[in-house]
Z-matrix of the N, CA and C atoms (Angstrom, degrees):
N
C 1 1.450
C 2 1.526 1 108.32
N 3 1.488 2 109.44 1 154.97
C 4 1.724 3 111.45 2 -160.00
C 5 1.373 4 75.29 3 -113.12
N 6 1.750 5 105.22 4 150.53
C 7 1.510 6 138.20 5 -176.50
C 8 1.833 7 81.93 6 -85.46
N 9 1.369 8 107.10 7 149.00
C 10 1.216 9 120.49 8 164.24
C 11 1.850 10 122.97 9 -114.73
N 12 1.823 11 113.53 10 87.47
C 13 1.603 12 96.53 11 -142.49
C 14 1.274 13 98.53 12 -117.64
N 15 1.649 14 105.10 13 156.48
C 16 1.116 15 101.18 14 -152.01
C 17 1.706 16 97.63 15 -103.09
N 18 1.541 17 115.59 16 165.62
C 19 1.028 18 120.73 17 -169.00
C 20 1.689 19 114.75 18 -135.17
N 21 1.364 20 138.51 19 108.06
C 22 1.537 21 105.67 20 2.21
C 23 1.077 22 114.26 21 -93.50
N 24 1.736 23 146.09 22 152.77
C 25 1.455 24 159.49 23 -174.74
C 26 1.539 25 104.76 24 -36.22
N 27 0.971 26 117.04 25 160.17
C 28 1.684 27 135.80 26 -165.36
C 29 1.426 28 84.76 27 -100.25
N 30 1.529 29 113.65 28 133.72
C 31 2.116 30 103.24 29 154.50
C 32 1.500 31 92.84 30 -112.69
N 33 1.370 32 101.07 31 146.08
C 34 1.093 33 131.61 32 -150.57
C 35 1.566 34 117.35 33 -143.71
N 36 1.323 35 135.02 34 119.10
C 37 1.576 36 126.24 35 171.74
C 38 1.370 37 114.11 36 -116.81
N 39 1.896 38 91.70 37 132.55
C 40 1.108 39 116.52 38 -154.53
C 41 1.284 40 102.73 39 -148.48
N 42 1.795 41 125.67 40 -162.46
C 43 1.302 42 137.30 41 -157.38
C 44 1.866 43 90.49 42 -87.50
N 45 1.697 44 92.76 43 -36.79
C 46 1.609 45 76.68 44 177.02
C 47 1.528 46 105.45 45 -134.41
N 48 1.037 47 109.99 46 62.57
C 49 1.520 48 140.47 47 179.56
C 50 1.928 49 111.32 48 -20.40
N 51 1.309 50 109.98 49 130.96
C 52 1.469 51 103.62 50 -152.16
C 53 1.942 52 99.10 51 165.92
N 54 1.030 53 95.84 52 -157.56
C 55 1.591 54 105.54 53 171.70
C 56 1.572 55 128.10 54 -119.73
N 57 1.089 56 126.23 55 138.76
C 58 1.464 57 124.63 56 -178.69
C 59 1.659 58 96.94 57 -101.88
N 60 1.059 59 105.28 58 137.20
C 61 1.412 60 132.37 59 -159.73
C 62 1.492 61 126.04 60 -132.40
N 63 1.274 62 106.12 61 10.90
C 64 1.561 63 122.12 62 -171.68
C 65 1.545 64 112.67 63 -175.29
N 66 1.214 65 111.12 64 125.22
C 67 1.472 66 111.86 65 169.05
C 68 1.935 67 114.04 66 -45.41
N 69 0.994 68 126.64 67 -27.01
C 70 1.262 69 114.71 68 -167.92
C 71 1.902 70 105.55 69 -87.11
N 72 1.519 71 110.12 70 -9.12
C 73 1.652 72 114.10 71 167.03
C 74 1.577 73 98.27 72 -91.56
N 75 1.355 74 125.72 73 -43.27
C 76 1.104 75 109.78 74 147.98
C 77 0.960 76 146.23 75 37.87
N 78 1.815 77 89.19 76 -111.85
C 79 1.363 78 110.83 77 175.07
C 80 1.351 79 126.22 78 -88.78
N 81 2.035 80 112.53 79 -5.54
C 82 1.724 81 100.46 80 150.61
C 83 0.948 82 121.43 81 -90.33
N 84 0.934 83 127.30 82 3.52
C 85 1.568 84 132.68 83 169.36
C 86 1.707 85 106.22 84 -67.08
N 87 1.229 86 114.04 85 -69.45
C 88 1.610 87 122.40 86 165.59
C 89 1.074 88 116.28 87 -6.49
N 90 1.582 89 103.19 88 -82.76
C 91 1.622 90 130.98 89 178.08
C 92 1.667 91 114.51 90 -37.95
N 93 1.340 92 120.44 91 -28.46
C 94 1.556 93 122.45 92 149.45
C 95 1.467 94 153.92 93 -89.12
N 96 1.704 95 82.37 94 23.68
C 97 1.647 96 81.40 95 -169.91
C 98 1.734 97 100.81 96 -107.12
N 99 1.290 98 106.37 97 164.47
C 100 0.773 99 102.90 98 -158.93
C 101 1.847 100 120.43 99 -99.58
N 102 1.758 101 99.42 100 -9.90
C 103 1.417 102 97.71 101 -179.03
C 104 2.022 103 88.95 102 -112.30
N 105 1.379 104 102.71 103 141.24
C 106 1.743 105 105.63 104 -169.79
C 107 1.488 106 88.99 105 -131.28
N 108 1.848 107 115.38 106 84.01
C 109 1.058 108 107.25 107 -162.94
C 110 1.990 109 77.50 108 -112.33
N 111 1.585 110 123.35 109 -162.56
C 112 1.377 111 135.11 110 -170.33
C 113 1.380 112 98.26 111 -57.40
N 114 1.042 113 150.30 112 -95.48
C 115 1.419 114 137.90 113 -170.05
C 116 1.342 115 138.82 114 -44.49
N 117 1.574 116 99.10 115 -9.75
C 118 1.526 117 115.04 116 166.78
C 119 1.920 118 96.06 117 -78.09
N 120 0.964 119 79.45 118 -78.00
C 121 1.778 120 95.68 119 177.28
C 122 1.959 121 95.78 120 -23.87
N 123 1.884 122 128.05 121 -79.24
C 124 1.026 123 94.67 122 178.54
C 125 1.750 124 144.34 123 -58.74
N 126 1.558 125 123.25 124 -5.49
C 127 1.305 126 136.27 125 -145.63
C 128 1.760 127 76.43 126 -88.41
N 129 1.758 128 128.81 127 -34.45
C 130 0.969 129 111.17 128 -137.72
C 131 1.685 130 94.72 129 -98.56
N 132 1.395 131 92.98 130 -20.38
C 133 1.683 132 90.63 131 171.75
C 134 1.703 133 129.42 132 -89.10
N 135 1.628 134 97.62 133 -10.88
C 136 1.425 135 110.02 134 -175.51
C 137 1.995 136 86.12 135 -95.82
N 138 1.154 137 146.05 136 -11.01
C 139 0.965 138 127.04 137 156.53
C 140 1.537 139 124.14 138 -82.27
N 141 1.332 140 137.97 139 -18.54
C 142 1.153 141 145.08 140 155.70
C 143 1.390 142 113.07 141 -57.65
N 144 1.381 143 128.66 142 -32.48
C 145 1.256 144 125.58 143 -177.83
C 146 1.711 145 104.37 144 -78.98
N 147 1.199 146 114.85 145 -32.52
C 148 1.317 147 126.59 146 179.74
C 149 1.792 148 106.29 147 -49.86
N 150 1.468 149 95.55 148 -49.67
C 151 1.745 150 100.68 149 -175.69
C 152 0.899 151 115.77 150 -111.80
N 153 1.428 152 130.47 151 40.07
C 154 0.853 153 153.35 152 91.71
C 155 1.871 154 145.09 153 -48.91
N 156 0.982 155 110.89 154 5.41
C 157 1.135 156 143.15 155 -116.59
C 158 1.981 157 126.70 156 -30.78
N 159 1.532 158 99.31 157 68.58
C 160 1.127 159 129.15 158 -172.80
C 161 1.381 160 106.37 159 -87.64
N 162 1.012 161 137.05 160 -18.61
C 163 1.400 162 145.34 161 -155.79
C 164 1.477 163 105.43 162 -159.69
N 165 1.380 164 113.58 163 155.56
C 166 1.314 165 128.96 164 -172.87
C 167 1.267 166 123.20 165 -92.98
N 168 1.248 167 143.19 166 131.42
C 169 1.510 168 126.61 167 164.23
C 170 1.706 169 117.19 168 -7.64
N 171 0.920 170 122.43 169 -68.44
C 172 1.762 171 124.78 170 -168.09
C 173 0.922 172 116.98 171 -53.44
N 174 1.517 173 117.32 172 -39.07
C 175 2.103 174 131.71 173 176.06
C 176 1.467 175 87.38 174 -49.85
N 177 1.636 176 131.94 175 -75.77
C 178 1.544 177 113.51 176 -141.28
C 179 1.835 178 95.60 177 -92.08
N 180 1.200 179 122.89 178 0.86
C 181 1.315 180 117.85 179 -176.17
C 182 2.209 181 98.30 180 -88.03
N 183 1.416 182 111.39 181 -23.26
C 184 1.201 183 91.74 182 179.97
C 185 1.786 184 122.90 183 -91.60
N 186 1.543 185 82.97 184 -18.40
C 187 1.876 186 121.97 185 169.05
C 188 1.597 187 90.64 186 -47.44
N 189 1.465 188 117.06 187 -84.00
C 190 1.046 189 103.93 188 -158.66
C 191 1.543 190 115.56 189 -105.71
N 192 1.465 191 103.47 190 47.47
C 193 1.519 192 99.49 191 159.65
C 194 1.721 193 101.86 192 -105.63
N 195 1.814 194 122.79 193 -19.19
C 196 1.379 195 112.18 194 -175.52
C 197 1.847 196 89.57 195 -94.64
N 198 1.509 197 139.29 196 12.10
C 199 1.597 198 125.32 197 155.53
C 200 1.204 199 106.77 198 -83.08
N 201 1.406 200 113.96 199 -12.50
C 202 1.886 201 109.01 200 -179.43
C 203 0.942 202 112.02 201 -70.65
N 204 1.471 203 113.79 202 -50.46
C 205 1.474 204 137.18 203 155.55
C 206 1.201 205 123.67 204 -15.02
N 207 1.318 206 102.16 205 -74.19
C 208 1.846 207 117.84 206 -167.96
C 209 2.046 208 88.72 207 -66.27
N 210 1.180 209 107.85 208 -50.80
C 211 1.317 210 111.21 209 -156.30
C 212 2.195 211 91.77 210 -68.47
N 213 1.231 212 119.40 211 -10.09
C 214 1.501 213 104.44 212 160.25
C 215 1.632 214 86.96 213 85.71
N 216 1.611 215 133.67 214 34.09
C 217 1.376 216 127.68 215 -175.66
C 218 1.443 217 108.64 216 -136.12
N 219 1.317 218 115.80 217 -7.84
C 220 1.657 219 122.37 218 176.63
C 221 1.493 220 94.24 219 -89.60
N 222 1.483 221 104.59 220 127.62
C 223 1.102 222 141.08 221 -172.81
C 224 1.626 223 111.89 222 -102.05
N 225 1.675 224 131.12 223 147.71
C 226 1.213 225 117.48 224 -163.17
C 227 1.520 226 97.87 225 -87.39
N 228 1.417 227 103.22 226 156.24
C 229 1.719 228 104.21 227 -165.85
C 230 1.629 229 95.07 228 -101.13
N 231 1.193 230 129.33 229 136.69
C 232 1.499 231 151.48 230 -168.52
C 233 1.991 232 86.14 231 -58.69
N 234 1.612 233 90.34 232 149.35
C 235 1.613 234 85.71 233 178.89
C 236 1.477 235 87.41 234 -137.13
């Protein structure tokens, strides 16, 4: 199975705090958070469509860079 990755990677803080780099960390990443408010909810279906391959890398990489968001885990990206 082909990684579906996103470009450029989400930073993200977490248990092992770093960047998610592929829809398929993604979507375990998702599966642990703890608030599953509307944009969590879409990140998790616009990433299933992804691997599925209904959707493109960028759909669940922009999905779940605004659930990082909501979820208070997107981190500012170095400029």
């Amino acid at each position: 199975m082909a990684l579906h990755w996103f470009n450029p990677p989400v930073p993200v803080s977490a248990e092992r705090a770093g960047m998610t780099h592929n829809v398929e960390a993604a979507s375990e990443a998702l599966l642990q958070w703890t608030k599953r408010g509307p944009k969590w909810n879409l990140a998790v279906r616009v990433c299933m469509a992804c691997l599925a391959d209904q959707a493109t890398a960028q759909e669940p990489r922009k999905a779940f860079r605004a659930a990082a968001k909501e979820e208070g885990l997107l981190r500012l990206e170095a400029s």
